[in-house]
C-alpha positions in Angstrom: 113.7 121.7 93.8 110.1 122.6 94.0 107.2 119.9 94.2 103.7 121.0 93.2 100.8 118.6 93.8 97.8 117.7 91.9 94.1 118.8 92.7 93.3 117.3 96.5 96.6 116.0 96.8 99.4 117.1 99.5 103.4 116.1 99.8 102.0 112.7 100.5 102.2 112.5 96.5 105.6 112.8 96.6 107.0 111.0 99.3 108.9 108.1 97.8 110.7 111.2 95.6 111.2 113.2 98.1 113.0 110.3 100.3 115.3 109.6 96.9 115.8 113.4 96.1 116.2 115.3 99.3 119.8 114.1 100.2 121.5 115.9 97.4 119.5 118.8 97.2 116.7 121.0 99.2 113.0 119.7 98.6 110.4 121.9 98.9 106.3 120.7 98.2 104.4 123.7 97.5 100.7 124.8 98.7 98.2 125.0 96.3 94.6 125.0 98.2 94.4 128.7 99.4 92.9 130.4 95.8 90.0 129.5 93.3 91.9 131.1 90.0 95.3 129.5 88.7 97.3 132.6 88.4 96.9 133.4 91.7 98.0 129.9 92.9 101.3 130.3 90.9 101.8 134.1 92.2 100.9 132.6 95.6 103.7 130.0 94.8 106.5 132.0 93.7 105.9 134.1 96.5 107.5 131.6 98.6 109.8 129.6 96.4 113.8 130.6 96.2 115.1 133.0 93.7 115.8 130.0 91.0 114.5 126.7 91.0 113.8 123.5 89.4 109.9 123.1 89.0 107.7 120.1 89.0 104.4 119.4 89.1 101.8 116.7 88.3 98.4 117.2 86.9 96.9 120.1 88.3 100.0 121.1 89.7 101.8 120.7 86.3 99.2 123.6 85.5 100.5 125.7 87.9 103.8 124.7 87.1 103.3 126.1 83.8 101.4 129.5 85.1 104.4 130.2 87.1 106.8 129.8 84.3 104.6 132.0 82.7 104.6 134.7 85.3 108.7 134.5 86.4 110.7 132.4 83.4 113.5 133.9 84.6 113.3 132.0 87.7 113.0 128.4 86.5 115.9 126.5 85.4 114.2 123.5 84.7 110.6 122.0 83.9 109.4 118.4 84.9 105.5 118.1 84.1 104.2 114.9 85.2 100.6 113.2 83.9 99.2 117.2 83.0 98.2 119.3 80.0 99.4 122.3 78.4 95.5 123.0 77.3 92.5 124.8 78.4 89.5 123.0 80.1 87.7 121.1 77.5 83.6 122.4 77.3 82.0 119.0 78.4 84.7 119.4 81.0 84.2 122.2 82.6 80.2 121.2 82.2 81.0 118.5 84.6 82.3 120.8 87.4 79.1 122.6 88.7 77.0 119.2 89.5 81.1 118.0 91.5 81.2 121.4 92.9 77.3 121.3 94.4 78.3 117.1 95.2 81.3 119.0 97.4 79.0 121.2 99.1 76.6 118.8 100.3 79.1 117.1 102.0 79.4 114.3 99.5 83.3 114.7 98.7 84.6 111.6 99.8 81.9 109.8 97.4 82.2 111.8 94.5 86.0 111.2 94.3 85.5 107.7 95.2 83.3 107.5 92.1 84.5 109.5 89.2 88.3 110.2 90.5 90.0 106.9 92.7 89.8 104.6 90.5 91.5 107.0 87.9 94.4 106.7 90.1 95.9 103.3 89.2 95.8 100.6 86.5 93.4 98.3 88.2 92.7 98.9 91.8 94.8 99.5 94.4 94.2 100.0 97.9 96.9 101.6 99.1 96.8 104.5 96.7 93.3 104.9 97.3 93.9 105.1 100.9 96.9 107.7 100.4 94.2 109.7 97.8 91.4 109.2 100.2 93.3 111.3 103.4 94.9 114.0 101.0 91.1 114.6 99.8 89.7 114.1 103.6 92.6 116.6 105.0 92.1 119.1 102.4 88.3 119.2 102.4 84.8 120.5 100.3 86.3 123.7 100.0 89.2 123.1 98.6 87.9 120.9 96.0 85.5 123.7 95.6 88.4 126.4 95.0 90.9 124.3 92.9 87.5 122.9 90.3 86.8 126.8 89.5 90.9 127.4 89.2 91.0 124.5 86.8 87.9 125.2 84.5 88.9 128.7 84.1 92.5 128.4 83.4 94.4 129.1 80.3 96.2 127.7 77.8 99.9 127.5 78.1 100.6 126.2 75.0 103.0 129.8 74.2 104.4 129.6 77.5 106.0 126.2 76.6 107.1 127.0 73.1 109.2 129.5 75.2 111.4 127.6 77.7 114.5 126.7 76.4 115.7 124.7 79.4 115.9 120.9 80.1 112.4 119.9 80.3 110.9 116.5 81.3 107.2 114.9 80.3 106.2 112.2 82.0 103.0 110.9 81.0 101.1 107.0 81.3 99.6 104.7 78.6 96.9 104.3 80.9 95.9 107.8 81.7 92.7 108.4 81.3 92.5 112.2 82.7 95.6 113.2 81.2 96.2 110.9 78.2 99.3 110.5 76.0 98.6 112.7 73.5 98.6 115.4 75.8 102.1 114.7 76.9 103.3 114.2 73.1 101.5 118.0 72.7 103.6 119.2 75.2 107.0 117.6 74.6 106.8 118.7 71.2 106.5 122.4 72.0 110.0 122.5 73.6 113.3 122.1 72.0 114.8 120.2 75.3 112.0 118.4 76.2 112.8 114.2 77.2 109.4 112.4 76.4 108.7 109.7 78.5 105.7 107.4 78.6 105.3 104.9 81.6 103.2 101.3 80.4 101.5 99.7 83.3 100.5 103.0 84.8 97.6 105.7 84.8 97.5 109.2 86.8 99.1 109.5 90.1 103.2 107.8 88.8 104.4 108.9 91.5 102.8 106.8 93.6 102.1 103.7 91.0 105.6 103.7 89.8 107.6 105.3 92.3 111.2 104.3 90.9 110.8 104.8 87.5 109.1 108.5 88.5 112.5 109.1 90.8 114.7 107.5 88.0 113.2 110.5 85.4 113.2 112.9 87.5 116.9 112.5 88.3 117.7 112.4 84.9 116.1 115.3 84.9 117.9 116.9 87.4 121.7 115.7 86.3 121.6 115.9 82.9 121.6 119.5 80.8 
């Protein structure tokens, strides 16, 4: 099974599933800070992964999740995309990323994130998410926040690349989501013929962290069930 992160996040995301996944099965948490275009992340990826593999990634690493299958289908068995989006950047998006990007390089990260990203995070706030958030985005640093904004607001639909897979595919989105929001996830889930919809109440962006046992409980579903 291979984990994939979202933008200034580490395998800190995933650490209550990785505890509840990794004794029936190898765990891998994949890399995704070392390019500035998503295909390259995903090439970059599958460089490393095993042959074949169940993927899963949240938000930004859903969207190199989805690059990858679009690169090697061959080598993905199964797809879990958690709190993403099949979609290109949005224009008033990707007009928001040169004033974060110029914010980054002045050495106002931390700030910036606190401001317009933390409290994204969680329904409400809540401390020790922020905390785990706040030393992902302090270990990973300006430039990588500068690399994976350019990846993001130049990357490519997937749309297609969904409406392709054929194997057991879960969504996992939240009510609450305000970067990725529900009808994203019902966009996706409805491109693919063995997608499992499922939307979490109570909870906005980072489930893994905000719900971890209903996020594990999915995602084994996911795993044991064709």
């Amino acid at each position: 099974m291979l984990l994939i992160p979202g933008m200034m996040c580490d395998a800190r995301l995933f650490l209550p599933q990785i505890a509840a996944l990794s004794a029936g099965r190898p765990v891998m948490v994949a890399d995704i800070s070392g390019a500035d275009s998503i295909p390259a992340l995903a090439a970059a990826v599958l460089e490393q992964a095993p042959p074949r593999f169940a993927l899963a990634g949240l938000s930004m690493g859903g969207i190199v999740a989805m690059e990858m299958l679009h690169q090697a289908a061959d080598r993905i068995t199964r797809l879990a995309l958690l709190n993403t989006n099949a979609r290109a950047e949005l224009p008033e998006v990707k007009a928001s990323r040169a004033p974060q990007i110029e914010a980054a390089r002045r050495g106002n990260l931390l700030r910036l994130m606190e401001e317009a990203m933390f409290p994204r995070y969680s329904v409400g706030p809540d401390p020790a998410i922020t905390a785990i958030a706040a030393a992902m985005a302090a270990d990973l640093g300006p430039e990588v926040f500068i690399r994976q904004s350019l990846a993001l607001r130049d990357r490519a639909d997937r749309a297609d690349t969904l409406r392709g897979f054929t194997g057991p595919a879960l969504i996992l989105g939240s009510r609450h989501d305000e970067l990725c929001p529900p009808e994203r996830h019902h966009h996706m889930a409805g491109l693919m013929p063995r997608a499992r919809l499922v939307m979490l109440d109570d909870a906005a962006h980072l489930t893994t962290l905000e719900r971890p046992e209903e996020t594990v409980a999915c995602l084994k579903h996911w795993l044991e069930n064709t």
